[in-house]
N, C-alpha and C positions, 0 to 999 in steps of 0.2 A: 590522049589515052596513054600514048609512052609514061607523058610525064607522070603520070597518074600510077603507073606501075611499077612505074621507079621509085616511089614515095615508098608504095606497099612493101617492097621488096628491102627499100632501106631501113624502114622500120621494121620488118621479120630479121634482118639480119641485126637490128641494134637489140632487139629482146633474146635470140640466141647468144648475142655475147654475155648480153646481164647473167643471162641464166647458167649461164658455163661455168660461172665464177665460184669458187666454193663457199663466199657467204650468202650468198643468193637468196639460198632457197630457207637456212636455218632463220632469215632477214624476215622473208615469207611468213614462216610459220608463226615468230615471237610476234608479228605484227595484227596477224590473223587472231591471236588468242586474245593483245589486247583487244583489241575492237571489238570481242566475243563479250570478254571479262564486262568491257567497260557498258554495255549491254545490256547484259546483266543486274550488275547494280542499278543502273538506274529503270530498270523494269523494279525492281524490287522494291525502290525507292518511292516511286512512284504508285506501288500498291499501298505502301503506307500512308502518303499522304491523302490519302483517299479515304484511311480507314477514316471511323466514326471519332475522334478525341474524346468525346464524353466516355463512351463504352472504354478507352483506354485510361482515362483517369479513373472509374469508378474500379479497374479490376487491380490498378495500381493498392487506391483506398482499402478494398476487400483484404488484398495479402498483405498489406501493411498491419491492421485489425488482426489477422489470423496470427500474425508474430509479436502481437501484444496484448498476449492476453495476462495471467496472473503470472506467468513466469515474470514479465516485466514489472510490472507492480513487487513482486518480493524482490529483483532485483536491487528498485527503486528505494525499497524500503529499508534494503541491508546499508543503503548509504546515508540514509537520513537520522537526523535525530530528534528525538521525545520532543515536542514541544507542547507547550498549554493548551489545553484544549479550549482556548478561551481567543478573544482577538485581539485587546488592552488587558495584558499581563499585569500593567502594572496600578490598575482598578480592580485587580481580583486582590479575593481574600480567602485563607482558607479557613474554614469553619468548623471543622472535624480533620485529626488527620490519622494517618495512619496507624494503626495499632502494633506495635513493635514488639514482638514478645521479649528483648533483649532494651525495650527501653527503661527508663526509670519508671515509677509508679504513678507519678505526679502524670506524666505524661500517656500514660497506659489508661488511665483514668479519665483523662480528657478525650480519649479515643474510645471512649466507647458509649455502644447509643443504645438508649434505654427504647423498650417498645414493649404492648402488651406483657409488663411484670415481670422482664426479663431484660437484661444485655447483651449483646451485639457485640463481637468487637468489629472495627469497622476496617475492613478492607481494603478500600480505596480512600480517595480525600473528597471531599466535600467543597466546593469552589462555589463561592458568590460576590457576588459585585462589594464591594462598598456602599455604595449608594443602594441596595438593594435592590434593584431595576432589575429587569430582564435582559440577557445578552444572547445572540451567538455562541451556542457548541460547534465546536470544529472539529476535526479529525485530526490526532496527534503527529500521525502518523500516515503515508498512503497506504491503502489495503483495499480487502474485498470484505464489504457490509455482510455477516454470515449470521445476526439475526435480528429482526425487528421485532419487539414484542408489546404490546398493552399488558400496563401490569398499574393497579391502583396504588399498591400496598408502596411497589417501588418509584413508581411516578413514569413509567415505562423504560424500556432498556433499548440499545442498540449497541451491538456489539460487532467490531471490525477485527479482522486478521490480517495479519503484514506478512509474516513468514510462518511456515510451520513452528506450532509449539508457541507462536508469542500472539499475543492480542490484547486490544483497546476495548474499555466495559462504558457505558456513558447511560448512567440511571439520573432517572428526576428531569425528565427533560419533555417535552409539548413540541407541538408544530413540527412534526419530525418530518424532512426533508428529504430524503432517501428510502432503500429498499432493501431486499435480502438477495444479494446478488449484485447491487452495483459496488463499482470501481469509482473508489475516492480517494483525492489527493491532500497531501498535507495542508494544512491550514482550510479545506473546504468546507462550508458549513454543514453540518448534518443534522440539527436542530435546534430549539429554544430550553434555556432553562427554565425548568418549572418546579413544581414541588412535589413532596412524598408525604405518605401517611409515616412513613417510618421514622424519618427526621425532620419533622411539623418546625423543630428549633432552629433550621439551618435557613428557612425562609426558600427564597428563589436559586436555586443551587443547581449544578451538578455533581452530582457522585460518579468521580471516574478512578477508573481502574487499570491496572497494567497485570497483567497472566503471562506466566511460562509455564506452561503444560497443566494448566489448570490451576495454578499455584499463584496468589496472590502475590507483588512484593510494591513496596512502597514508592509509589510514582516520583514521589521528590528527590527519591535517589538516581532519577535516569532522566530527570528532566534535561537537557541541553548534551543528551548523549546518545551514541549510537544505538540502533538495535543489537548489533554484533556483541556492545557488551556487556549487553542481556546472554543474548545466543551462549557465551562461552561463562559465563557465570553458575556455578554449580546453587540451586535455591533450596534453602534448607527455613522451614519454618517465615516463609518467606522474604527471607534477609540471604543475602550471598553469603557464601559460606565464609571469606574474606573477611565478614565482618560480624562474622559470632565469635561471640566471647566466650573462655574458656570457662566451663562446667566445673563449680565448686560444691563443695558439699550442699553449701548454704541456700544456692541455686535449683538444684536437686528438689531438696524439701521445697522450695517456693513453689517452683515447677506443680510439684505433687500437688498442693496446696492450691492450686490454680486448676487444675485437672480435675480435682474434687467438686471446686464450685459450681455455680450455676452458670457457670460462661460457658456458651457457642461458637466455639473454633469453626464455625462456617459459615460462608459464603452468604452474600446479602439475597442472591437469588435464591438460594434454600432458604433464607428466613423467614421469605414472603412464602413460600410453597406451604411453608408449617405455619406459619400462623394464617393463610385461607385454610385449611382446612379443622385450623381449633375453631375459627368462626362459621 
């Protein structure tokens, strides 16, 4: 029993010494917080591992979606550039091309497309194989699909937007793959080429288009180039203004002379609008 008390007594007196000391007690307390801390974490840790993974990946998925939407796409698009709306660029041919109000005559002439006892002038270019065959339309550009239409006269239309103010026209086309609302990426397919009432001569084609602010300009000029240097390009008669020729008398009078005739300065989609309604 002594010895027994003797024990107690010398272990009361060795915990009053610790405790006397004046790191003692500050020893105490950082040592208490870790073991709290450490606790902690793995209480917490431990609640996670537990959660559901799928519900954590689908809510990852959801806000990933929620921050790519068209902001990213015209992002997208301000860094890409014009390519062919075709897959083998170099089995296309073009078959009509642009109608240049500042081209020569020879070539203003081949640009324009005869329909119900009138001229056209043609807006976009006209793409068809070589071989004739049927191919894949792509998207020139990524953008959002803003309309899908059935149109006989034109051979139907889809049309995409990449940034505000610029967009992609793709008429004469079948089997169309998309929608008014989806999100498409450069080179993805969006239809087959097919044919139009309107240019019967061009065979299996696409007629595509390039728009700034509703303003046609000549797709071969922006072929392998940015959107941007559309964006900054001022479009006057659908040519940059960079590349209008200066106004001479002689010009003037042709001008006039052109404006008199029977030519339609518009748009392949208003042409169809008017000649369904003369039929």
């Amino acid at each position: 029993m002594r010895e027994d008390e003797k024990k107690r007594n010398s272990q009361k007196s060795g915990m009053r010494r610790f405790l006397s000391k004046r790191w003692a007690l500050p020893a105490i307390y950082l040592a208490s917080a870790a073991i709290l801390l450490t606790a902690v974490i793995w209480f917490q840790n431990s609640n996670n591992d537990s959660a559901n993974p799928g519900e954590v990946e689908v809510e990852q998925v959801e806000n990933a979606g929620k921050n790519s939407g068209n902001e990213a796409v015209e992002v997208n698009s301000k860094v890409e550039n014009f390519s062919w709306p075709v897959v083998k660029q170099d089995n296309a041919v073009v078959k009509k091309e642009f109608y240049d109000i500042n081209g020569d005559k020879a070539k203003q002439e081949n640009a324009l497309v005869f329909y119900d006892n009138q001229y056209h002038l043609n807006r976009g270019i006209d793409i068809a194989m070589k071989d004739g065959k049927a191919f894949d339309v792509t998207a020139a550009l990524s953008g959002k699909v803003t309309k899908v239409k059935e149109d006989a006269l034109l051979g139907n239309v889809i049309e995409v937007e990449h940034v505000k103010g610029i967009t992609t026209s793709y008429q004469s086309v079948t089997d169309i793959a998309v929608k008014e609302g989806d999100t498409v990426t450069k080179g993805q397919a969006l239809a087959k080429a097919g044919q139009s009432l309107l240019n019967k001569d061009a065979g299996i084609h696409v007629h595509f288009e390039i728009r700034k602010d509703s303003v046609a300009v000549n797709p071969q000029d922006y072929f392998d180039k940015s959107v941007s240097s559309l964006m900054e390009a001022e479009v006057v008669n659908g040519t940059p203004t960079e590349d209008v020729k200066t106004t001479t008398e002689e010009s003037k009078k042709d001008q006039s002379n052109k404006e008199d005739s029977s030519l339609e300065n518009d748009s392949y989609e208003e042409n169809s609008t008017n000649a369904q309604e003369q039929n």
